[in-house]
N, C-alpha and C positions, 0 to 999 in steps of 0.2 A: 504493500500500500504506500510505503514509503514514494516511489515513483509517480504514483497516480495524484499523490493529496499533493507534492512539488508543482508540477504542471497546471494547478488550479491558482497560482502565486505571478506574479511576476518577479522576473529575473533578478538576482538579490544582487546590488549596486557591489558586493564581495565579490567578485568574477572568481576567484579560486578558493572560496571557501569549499570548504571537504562535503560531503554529503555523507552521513553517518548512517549506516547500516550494518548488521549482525549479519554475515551469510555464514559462520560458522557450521550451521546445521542443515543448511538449505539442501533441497531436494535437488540436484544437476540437472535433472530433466520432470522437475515439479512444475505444477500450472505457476506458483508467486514469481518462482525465475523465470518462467518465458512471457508471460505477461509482459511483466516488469522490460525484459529484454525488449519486447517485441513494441512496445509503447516508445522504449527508446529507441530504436531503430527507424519507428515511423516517423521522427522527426526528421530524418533525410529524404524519406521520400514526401509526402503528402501534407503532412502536419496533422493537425486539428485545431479544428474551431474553438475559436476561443481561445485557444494555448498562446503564450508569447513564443513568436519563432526565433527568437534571442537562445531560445532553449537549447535549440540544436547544437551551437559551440557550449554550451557554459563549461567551464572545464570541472564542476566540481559535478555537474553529472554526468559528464564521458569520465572522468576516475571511477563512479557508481556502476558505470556501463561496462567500465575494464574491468571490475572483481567478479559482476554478474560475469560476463563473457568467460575470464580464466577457468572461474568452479565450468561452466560446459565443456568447454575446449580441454581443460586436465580431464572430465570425465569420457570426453570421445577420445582422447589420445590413450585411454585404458583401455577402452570395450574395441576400440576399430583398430585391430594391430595390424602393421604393414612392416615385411621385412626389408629386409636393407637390399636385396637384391630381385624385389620383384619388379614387374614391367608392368606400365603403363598400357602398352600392346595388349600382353596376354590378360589383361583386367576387362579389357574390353572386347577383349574375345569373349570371355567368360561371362559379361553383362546381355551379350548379344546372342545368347543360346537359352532362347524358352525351353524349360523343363515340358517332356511330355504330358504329366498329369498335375494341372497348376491349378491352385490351391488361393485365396486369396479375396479383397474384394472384388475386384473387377472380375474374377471368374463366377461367384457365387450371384453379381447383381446380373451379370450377360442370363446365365439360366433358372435361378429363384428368386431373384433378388423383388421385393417390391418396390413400387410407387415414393412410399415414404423412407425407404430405406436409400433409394435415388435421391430425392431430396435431401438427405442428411450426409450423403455424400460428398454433394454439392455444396453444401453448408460448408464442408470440411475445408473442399479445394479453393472455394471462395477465396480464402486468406491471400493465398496464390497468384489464382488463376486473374485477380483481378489488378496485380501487376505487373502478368506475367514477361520478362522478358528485363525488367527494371532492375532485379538483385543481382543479376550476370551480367550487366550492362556496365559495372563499375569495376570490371576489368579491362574495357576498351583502353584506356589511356596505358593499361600496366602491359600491354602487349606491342610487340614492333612483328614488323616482317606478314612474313604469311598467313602466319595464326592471327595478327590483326585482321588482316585483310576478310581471311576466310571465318571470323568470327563476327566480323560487323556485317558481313552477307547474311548468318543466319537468322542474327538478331532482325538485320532489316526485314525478315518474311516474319519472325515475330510480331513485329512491327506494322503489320500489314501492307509491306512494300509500297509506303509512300502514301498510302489511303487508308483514311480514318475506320471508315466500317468493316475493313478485314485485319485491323489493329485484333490479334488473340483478344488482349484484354475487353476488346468492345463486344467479338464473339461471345465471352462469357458471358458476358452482362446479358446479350441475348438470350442466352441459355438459360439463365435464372430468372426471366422476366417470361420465359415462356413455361419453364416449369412451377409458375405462379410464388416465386420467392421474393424475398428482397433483394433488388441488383446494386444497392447502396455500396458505393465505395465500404469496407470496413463493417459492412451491415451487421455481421452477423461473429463479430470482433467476441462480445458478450457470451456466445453461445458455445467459443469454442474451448475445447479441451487440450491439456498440454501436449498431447500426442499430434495435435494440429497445428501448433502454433510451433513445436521444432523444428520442422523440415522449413518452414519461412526462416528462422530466424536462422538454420542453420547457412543460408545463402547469404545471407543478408552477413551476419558477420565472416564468411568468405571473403565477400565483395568489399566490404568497409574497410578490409585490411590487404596494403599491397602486397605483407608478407604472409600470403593464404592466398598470393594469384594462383599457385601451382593447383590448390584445393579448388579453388573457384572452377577451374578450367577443369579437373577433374569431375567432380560435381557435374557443371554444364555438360560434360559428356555424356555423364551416369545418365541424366535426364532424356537429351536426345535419341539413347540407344534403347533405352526401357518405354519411351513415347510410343513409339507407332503398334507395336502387339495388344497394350492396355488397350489404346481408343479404340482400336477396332471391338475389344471385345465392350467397352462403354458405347458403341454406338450399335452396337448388335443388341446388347440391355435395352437403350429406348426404342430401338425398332421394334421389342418384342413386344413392350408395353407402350404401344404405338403412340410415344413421346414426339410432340410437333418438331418438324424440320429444322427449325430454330436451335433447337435442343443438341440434336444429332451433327448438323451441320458442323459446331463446337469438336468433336472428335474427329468427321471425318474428315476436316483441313489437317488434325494433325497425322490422321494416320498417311496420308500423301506425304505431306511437307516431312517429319521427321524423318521416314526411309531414306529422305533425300539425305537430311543434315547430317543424318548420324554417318555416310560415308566421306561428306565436307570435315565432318568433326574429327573421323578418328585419322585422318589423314593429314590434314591442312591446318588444323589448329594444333590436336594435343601431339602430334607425327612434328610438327614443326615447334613446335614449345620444347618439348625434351630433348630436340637436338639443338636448340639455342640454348639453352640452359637446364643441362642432364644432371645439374644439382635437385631440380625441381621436381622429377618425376617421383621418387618418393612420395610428395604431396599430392601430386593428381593422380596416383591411387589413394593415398586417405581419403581425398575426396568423394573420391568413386565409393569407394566405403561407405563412408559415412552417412552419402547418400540412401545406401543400398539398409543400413543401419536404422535410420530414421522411420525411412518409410515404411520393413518391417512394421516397429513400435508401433504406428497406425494402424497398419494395415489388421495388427494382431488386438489393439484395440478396438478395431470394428468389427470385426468377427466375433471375439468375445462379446461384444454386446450384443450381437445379432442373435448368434446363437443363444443366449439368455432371453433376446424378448424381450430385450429393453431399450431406451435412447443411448445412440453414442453420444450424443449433445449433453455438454454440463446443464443446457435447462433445455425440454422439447420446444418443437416451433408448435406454436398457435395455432 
């Protein structure tokens, strides 16, 4: 709460007064830490109303932001081990081979899955999907060469090559406005649970730091290479439960667009990042990890709820 009841203040004329916090006991991957992270991190991109945007430098709460950050980042660098002689390459070979009997959300909503359990999905990715393209986008400047070149290409079809309404991010909003939710920027910020709000934050501090480009890019990879199998099977869900075009549309740009990227990516970006700098590879497998890490935790907190019969949402939708 410490972070939320700050933001309701203006900026204290002390620019480097400390900001006092116990993380002693804190949970690494509890809802008060990703909250808290995740409220911090939104003052780069978006802000919020009402907040002084003064907030964004103050340096006593980027110190607050650097303890949150550390307890994650010490607890991923235990759980996601990466040895000293693995490759970058053979990780992403290994991202890119769907198991024959796959297990998971996007398997169980494509052939059981219900209505509200699509919606609550959507809630989840929400966090996401409605900047999607923004938290990897703060490696542009950390990249030269052809991994530049070949990563502002993919960003731009992110981006919706130059046009608003095929912007991903304005996709989803479609999505959510057709599967009658709220398409609110941050709408549904409230409802989400810790297992949803890591995989944001874990990009988001990737990208805030140029010393986690290598993670970033790794990361950005994990994503493009696991993209195009998932939509197909989330756009085979709304088709079953003959979800408006609007809806479906949202998956099947990406199932096109990513088979593309992920041969751009594992070539051009993370193929030319390790050879400019083969200190780095190390990291763009943690990242790959991590990613692969995260999403797990989700994945296995939605399951778990499902199979119970109950909301994965910290409070149901209305």
């Amino acid at each position: 709460m410490t972070v939320l009841d700050l933001l309701t203040e203006r900026v204290p004329v002390g620019h480097l007064n400390r900001i006092t916090s116990s993380l002693s006991d804190v949970d690494p991957y509890g809802l008060d830490l990703h909250l808290a992270l995740s409220v911090c991190y939104e003052l780069h991109y978006r802000g919020f109303s009402g907040v002084d945007p003064e907030w964004e430098w103050n340096a006593g709460l980027l110190h607050l932001r650097g303890r949150l950050e550390q307890v994650f980042l010490t607890a991923l660098r235990q759980d996601v081990v990466v040895g000293a002689d693995e490759t970058a390459e053979a990780e992403m070979a290994r991202l890119s081979i769907e198991p024959t009997t796959g297990t998971g959300p996007t398997h169980h909503l494509r052939t059981n899955g219900t209505w509200e359990q699509l919606q609550e999905y959507f809630v989840h990715r929400s966090l996401y999907h409605l900047k999607e393209g923004d938290p990897h986008a703060w490696a542009i400047p950390r990249l030269t060469g052809q991994a530049k070149a070949s990563f502002v290409a993919v960003e731009f079809d992110e981006f919706g090559g130059g046009r608003a309404a095929q912007l991903h991010q304005q996709l989803f909003t479609d999505l959510l406005a057709a599967m009658d939710l709220d398409f609110g920027y941050l709408g549904y910020l409230n409802h989400a649970v810790a297992e949803s709000l890591i995989p944001v934050n874990l990009m988001s501090m990737f990208g805030l730091h140029r010393a986690l480009r290598g993670a970033t890019i790794g990361h950005f990879a994990a994503t493009e290479i696991t993209s195009s199998p998932g939509s197909r099977r989330m756009a085979q869900a709304l088709q079953r439960l003959d979800a408006p075009d609007a809806a479906v549309r949202f998956y099947l740009e990406h199932v096109e667009a990513d088979a593309v990227h992920e041969q751009v990516v594992r070539t051009d970006v993370v193929g030319d990042l390790v050879r400019r700098e083969p200190s780095l590879e190390t990291d763009v497998v943690f990242g790959m990890r991590a990613f692969e890490f995260v999403e797990d935790r989700l994945a296995d907190h939605l399951m778990d709820c499902w199979s119970a019969g109950r909301t994965s949402l910290r409070r149901p939708l209305s």
